[in-house]
PyMOL CGO cylinders between C-alpha atoms (Angstrom):
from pymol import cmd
from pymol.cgo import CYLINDER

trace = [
    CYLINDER, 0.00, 0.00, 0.00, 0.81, 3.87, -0.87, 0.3, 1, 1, 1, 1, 1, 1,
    CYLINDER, 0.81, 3.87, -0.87, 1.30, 6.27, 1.30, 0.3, 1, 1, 1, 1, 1, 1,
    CYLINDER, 1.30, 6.27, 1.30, 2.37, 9.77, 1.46, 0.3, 1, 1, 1, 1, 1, 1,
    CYLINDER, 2.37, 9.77, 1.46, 4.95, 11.18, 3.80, 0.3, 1, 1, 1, 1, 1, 1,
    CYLINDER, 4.95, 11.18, 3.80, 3.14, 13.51, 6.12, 0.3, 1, 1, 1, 1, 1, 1,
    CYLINDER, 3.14, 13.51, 6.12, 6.17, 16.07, 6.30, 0.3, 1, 1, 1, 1, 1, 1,
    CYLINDER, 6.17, 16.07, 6.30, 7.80, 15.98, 3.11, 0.3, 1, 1, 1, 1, 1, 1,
    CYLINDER, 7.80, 15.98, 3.11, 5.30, 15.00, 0.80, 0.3, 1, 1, 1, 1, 1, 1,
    CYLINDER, 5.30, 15.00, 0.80, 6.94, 11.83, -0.75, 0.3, 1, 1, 1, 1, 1, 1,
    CYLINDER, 6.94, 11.83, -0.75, 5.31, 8.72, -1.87, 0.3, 1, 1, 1, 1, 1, 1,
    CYLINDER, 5.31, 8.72, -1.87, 6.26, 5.88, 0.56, 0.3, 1, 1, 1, 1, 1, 1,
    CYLINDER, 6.26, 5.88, 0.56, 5.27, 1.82, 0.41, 0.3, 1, 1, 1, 1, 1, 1,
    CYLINDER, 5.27, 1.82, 0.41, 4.75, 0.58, 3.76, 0.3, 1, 1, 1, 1, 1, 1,
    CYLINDER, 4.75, 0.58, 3.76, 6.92, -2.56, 3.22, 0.3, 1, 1, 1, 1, 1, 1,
    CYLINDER, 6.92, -2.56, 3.22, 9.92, 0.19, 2.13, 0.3, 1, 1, 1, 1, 1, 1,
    CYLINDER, 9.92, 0.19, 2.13, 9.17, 3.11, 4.75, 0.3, 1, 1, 1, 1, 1, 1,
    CYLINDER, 9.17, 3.11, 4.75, 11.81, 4.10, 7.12, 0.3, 1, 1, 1, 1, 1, 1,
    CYLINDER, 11.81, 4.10, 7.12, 10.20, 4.33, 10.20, 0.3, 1, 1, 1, 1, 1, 1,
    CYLINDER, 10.20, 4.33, 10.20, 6.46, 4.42, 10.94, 0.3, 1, 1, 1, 1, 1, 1,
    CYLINDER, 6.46, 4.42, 10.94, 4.69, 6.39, 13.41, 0.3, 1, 1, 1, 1, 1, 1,
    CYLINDER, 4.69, 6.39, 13.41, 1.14, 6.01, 15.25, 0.3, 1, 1, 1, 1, 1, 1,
    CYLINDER, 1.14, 6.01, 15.25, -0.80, 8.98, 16.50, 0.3, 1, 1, 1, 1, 1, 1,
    CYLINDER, -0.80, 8.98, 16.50, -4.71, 9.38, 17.16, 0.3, 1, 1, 1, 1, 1, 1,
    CYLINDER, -4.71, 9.38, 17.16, -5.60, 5.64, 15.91, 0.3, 1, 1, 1, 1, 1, 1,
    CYLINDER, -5.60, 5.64, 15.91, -3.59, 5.94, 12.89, 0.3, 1, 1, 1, 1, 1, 1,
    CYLINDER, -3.59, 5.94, 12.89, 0.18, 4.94, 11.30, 0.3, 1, 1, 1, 1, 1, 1,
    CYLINDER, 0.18, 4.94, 11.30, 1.60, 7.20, 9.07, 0.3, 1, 1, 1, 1, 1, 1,
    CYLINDER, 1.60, 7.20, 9.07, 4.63, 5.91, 7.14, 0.3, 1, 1, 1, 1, 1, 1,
    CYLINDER, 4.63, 5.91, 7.14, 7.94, 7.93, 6.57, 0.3, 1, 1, 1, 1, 1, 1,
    CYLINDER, 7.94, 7.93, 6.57, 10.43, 7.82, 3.99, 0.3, 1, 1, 1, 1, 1, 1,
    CYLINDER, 10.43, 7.82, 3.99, 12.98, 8.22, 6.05, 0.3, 1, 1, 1, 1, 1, 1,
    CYLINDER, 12.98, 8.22, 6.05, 14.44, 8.37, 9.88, 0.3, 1, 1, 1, 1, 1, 1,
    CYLINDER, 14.44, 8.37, 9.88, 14.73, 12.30, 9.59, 0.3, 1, 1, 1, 1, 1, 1,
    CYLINDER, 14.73, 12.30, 9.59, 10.93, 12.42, 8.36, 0.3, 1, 1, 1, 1, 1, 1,
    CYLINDER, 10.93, 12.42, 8.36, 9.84, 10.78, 11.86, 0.3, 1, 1, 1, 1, 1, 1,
    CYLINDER, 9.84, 10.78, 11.86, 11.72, 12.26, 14.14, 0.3, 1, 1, 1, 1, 1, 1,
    CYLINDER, 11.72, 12.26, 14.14, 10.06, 15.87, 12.95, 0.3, 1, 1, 1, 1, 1, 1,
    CYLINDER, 10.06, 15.87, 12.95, 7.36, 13.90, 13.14, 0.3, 1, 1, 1, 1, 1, 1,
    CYLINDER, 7.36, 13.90, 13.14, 7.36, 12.49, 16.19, 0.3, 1, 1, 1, 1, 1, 1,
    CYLINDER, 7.36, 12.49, 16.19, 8.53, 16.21, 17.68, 0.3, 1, 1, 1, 1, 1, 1,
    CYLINDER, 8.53, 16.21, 17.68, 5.24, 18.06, 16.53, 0.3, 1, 1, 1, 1, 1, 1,
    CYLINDER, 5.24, 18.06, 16.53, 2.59, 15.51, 14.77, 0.3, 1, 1, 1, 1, 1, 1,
    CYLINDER, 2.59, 15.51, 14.77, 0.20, 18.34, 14.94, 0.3, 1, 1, 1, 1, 1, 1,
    CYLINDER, 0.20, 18.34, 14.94, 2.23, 20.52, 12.74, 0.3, 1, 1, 1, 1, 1, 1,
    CYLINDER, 2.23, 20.52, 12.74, 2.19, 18.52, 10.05, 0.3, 1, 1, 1, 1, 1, 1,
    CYLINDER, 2.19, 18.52, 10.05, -0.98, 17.04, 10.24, 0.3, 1, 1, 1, 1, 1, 1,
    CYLINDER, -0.98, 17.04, 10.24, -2.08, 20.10, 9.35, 0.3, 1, 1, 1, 1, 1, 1,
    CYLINDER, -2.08, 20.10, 9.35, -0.89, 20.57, 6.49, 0.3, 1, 1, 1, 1, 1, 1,
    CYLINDER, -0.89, 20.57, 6.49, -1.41, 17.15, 5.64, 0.3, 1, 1, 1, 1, 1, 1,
    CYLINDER, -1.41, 17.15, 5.64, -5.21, 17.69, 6.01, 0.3, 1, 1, 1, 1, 1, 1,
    CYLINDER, -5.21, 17.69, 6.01, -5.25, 20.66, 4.06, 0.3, 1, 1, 1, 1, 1, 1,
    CYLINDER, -5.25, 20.66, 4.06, -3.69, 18.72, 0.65, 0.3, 1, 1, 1, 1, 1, 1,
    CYLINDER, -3.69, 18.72, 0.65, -6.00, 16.01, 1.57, 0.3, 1, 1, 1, 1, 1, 1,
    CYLINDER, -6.00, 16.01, 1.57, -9.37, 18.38, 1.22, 0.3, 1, 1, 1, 1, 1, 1,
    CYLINDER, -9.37, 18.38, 1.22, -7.66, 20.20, -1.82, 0.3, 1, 1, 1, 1, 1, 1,
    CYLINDER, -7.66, 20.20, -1.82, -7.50, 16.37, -4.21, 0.3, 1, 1, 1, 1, 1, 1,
    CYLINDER, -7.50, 16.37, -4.21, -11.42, 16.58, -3.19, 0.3, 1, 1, 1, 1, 1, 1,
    CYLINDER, -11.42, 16.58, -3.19, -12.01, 19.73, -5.53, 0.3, 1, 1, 1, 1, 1, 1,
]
cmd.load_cgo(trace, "trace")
């Protein structure tokens, strides 16, 4: 399965991902260790902006 890197954007397979991170019921997958560790620092910050490209590939 697909996924997209919630702080840089970047296409990541779960069985290839870096690391992989769980917050609120839900894994998000990282292309690399760098990628989590922002991550794992501020989830919130990114999930933002995260949600935000989500809504805008529902236009």
């Amino acid at each position: 399965m697909e996924n997209i890197d919630p702080v840089c954007g970047m296409s990541v397979e779960n069985g290839n991902a870096a690391g992989r991170s769980e917050y609120e019921a839900r894994y998000y997958y990282f292309c690399s260790s760098e990628c989590k560790d922002s991550f794992d620092a501020d989830p919130e910050r990114y999930l933002e902006v995260y949600r935000i490209a989500a809504a805008g590939e529902g236009k």
